[in-house]
N, C-alpha and C positions, 0 to 999 in steps of 0.2 A: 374474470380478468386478473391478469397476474400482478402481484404488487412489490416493486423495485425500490429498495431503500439503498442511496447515494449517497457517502460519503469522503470523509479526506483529513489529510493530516495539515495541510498546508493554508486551510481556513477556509470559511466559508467566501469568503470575496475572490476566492482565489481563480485563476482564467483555466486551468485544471478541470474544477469539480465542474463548471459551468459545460465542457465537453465531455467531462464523464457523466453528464445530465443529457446532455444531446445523442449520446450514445447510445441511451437504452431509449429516448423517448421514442413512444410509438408502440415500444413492446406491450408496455401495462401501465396500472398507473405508480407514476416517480412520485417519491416524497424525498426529498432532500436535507438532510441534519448531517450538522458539520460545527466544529469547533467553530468560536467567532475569532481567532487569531491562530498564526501560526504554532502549531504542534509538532513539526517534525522529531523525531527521532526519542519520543517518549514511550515506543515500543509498544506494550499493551498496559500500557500504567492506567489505573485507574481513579477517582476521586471519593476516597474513604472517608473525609476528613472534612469536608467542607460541603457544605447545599450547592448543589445546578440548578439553574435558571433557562430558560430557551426564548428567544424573539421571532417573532413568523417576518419574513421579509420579502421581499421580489427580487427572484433572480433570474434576471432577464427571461421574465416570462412562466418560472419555474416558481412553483408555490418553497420556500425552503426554511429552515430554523437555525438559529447561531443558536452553540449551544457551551455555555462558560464550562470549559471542560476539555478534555482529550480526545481524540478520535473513537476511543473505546468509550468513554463519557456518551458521543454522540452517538453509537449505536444503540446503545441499552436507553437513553433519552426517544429516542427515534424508535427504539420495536416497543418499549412498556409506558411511554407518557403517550406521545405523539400519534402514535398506532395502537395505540392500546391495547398493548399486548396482541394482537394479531401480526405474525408471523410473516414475513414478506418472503417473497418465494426467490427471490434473489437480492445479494449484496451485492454492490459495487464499490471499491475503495480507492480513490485514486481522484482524473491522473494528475501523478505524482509527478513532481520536477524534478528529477534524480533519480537515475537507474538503483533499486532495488533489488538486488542480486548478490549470494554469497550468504552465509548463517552468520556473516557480520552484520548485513542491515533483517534480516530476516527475523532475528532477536531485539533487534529495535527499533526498527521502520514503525509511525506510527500509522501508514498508510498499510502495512500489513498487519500490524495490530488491531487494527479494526476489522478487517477480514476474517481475524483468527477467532475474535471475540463473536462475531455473527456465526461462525463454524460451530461454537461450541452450541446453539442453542439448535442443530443440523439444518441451519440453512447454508445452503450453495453459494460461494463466496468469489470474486474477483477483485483482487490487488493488480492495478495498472498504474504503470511507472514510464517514463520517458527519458532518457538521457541527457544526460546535462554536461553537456562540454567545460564550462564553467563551474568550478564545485562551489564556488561561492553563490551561486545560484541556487543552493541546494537548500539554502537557511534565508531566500529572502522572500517577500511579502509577492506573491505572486500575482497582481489585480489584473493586470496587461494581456495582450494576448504577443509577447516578447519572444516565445517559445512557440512552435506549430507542434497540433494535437491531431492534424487530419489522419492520416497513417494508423494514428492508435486509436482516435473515436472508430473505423471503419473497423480494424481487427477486433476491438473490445464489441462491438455491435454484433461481431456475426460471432463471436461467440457465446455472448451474453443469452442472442436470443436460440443459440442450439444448447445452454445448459437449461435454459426454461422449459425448453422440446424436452431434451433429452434427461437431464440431471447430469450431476459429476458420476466418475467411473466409481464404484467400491473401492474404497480406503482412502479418495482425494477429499479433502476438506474446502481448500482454496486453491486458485489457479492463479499463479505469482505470474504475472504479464510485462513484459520489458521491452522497453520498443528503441532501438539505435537512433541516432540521432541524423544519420544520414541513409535511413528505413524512407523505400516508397512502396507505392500500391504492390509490387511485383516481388518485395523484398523477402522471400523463402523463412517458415516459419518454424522453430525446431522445440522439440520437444528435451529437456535439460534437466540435470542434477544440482543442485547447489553446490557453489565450488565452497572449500571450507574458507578463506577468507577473501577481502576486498582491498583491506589496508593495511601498510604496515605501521601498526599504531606510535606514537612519539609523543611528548610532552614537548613543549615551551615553554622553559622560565623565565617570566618578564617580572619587573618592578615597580612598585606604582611609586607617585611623589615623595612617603615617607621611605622607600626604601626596603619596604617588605614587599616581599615575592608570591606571583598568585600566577597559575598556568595555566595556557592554554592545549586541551587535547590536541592532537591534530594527528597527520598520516597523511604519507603517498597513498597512491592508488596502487593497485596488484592487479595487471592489468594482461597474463597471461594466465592460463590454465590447462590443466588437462582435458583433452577433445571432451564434449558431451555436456562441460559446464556451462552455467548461465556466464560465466562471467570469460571465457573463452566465446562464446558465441556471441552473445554482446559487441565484446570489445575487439576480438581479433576476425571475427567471420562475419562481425557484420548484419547478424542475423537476430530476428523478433525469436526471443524466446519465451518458452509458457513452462515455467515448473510447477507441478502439481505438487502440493504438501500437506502433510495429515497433521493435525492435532498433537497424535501419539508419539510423544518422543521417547517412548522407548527405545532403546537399545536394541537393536536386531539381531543379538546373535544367540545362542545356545544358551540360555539362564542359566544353568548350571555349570558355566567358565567362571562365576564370579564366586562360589561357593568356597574357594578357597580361604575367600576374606574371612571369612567368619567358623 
């Protein structure tokens, strides 16, 4: 029987990981480990510095663990405490409240971060993400079912259970999943590039009561691209896009272009 480990960046209570639970069930058996709070956007950080702990709890119906830690915490908690070092034949990471698209969130999403981290041990990995019209939505505690997941549990299901069938193609590590917000059953599914950014980033200087300044990041959205990106297809086509991405961030070009440097 195949063994699917379930995870997320946006917590374990979250109404997310509870349909990326429903997703795979059936295929094999789920074990579910997930931060016990909100984690977004800590990338693949991990926790060097401090002990994790894990709680076993009921999630709806789903045996799961909150795990005091990162999404990448709750992977490696989930393949070497939890499972016992036995290898789960697929990851699923998500789903995410907030389109995940662009090598702006692809470097910090902690819902692809955990993906990346199940990649490197070569399990077969799924980050799924869902669009968020509200970006404020993108940092809030997500218990509700506020947001509809049907669209994405269905395309995350049929292809979750053909990478089990099949495996990933040579050189894909993870399959980056993004689902529009106005995606139904019929909504055309395209295969993408990461576009290079999502926001145009900005600070905000604010002041607190004594008068000294503390700021908040912030950024528009970049919400056009060049045909073939996620973030083009997303946002202007409309369409559920799946970028595959490898591990290896090497540099693709001719090794010996940079030989100059030195």
């Amino acid at each position: 029987m195949h063994r699917i480990l379930v995870t997320n960046d946006d917590g374990v209570y979250a109404a997310g990981l509870r349909a990326a639970a429903r997703s795979v069930q059936g295929l094999g058996e789920v074990v579910v480990a997930a931060p016990s709070g909100q984690k977004s956007g800590v990338g693949r950080s991990v926790s060097v510095f401090e002990p994790l702990r894990y709680a076993q709890m009921n999630l709806n119906g789903f045996c799961a663990y909150a795990v005091t830690g990162t999404p990448v915490d709750s992977v490696i908690i989930g393949i070497f405490a939890i499972m016992r070092g036995e290898l789960p034949d697929l990851v699923v990471s998500g789903i995410n409240v907030g389109e995940n698209i662009s090598t702006d969130t692809v470097t910090t999403s902690g819902t692809i971060g955990a993906a990346l981290e199940a990649a490197s041990y070569g399990i077969p990995s799924i980050a799924a993400s869902i669009q968020a019209v509200d970006q404020g939505d993108k940092f809030d505690m997500h218990f509700d079912e506020k947001h509809s997941f049907d669209v994405a549990v269905k395309v995350l299901r049929r292809i979750a259970s053909k990478v089990l069938e099949r495996g990933l193609p040579k050189g894909v590590d993870v399959l980056n999943l993004n689902v529009p917000v106005t995606a139904t059953d019929d909504t055309e599914i395209a295969v993408t590039r990461l576009a290079r950014k999502i926001f145009k980033t900005s600070v905000q200087e604010r002041f607190d009561p004594r008068g000294r300044p503390y700021y908040w990041i912030d950024g528009e959205l970049i919400c056009c691209d060049a045909e073939g990106t996620d973030v083009q297809t997303v946002y202007q086509e409309k369409k559920i896009s799946i970028t595959p991405l490898t591990l290896d961030a090497t540099s693709r070009i001719d090794l010996s272009d940079i030989e100059y440097l030195f």
